[in-house]
C-alpha positions as CSV (number, residue, x, y, z in Angstrom):
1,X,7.2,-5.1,15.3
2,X,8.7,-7.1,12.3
3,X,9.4,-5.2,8.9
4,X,6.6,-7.7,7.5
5,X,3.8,-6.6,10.0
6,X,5.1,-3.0,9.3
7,X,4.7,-2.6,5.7
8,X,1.3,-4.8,5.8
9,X,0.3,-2.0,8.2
10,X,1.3,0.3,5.7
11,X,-0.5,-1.1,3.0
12,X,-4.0,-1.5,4.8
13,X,-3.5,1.9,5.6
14,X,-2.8,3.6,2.4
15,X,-6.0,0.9,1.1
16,X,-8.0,3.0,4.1
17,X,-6.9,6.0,3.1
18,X,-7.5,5.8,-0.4
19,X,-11.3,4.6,0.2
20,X,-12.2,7.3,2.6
21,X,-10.2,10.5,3.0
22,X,-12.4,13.2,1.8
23,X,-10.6,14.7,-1.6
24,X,-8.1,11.6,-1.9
25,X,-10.8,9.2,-2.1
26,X,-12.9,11.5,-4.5
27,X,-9.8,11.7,-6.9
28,X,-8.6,8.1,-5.9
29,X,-12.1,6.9,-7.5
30,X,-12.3,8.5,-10.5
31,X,-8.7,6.8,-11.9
32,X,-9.0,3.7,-14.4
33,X,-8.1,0.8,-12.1
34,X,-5.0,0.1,-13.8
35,X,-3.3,3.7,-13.1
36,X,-4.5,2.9,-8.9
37,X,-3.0,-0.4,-9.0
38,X,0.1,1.2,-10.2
39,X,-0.1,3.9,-7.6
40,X,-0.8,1.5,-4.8
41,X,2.3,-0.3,-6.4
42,X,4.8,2.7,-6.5
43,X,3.6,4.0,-2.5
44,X,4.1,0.2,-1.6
45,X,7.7,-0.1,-3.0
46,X,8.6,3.4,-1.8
47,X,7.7,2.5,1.4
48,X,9.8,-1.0,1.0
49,X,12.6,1.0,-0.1
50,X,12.3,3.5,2.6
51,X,12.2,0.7,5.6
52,X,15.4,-1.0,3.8
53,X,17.6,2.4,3.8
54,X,16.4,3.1,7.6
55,X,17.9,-0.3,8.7
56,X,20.8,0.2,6.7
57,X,21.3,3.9,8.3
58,X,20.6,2.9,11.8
59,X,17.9,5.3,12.5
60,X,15.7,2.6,13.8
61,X,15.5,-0.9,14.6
62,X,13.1,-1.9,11.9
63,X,13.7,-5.8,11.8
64,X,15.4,-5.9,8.4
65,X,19.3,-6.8,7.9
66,X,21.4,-4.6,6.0
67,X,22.4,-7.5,3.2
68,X,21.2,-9.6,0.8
69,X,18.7,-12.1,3.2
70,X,17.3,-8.6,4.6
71,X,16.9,-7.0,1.0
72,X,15.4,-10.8,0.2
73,X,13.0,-11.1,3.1
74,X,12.2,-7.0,2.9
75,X,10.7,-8.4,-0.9
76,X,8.5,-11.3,0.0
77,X,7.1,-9.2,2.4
78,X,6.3,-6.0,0.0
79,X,4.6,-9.3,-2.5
80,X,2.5,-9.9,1.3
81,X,1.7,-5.9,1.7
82,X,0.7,-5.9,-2.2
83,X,-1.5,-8.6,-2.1
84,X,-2.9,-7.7,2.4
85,X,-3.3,-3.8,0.4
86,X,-5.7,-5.1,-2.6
87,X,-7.6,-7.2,-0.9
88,X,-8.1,-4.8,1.8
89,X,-9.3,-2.2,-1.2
90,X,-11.7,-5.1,-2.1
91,X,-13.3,-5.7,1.0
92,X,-13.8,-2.3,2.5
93,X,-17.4,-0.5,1.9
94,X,-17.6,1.4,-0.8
95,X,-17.6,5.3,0.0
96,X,-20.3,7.5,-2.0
97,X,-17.7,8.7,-4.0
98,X,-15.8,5.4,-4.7
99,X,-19.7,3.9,-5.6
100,X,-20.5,6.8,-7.9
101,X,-17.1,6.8,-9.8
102,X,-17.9,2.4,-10.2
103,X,-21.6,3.6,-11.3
104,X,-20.4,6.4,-13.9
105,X,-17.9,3.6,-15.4
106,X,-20.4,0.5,-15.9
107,X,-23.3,3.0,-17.7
């Protein structure tokens, strides 16, 4: 598996997540959009940051080089997982909670 594949993975996961774990998609719906964008964001490049520094250790063979065309293609791909992760949010059925929190906002 590629580093790209990974963290798209990762992003439609955390998307998942987000939309219907019980509790995280309850508190997950109820932010202004701007705040989950950011937090979406921040769990994306984290998770960049932590495939980079586990090439770079060794621990696993993750796909990504430990120098600048690694750190360079390890980028594009977190702009692919950003952009794989919101429209994944989009597309996905809205939850009861995630519907209710929209409705509440719009009235």
């Amino acid at each position: 598996m590629t580093a790209e594949r990974l963290i798209e993975i990762v992003g439609i996961v955390l998307s998942l997540a987000f939309s219907y774990i019980p509790g995280l998609a309850d508190w997950y719906g109820k932010l202004n959009e701007a705040y989950k964008r950011l937090i979406m964001l921040g769990l994306l490049v984290v998770t960049s940051g932590a495939i980079f520094g586990i090439a770079c250790g060794g621990w696993l063979e993750t796909g990504v080089t430990c120098d600048q065309p690694g750190l360079v293609g390890l980028l594009k791909a977190l702009l692919d997982a950003i952009i794989v992760n919101q429209v994944a949010y989009q597309i996905t059925p809205w939850s009861r909670s995630r519907a209710a929190s929209k409705l509440a906002r719009l009235s």
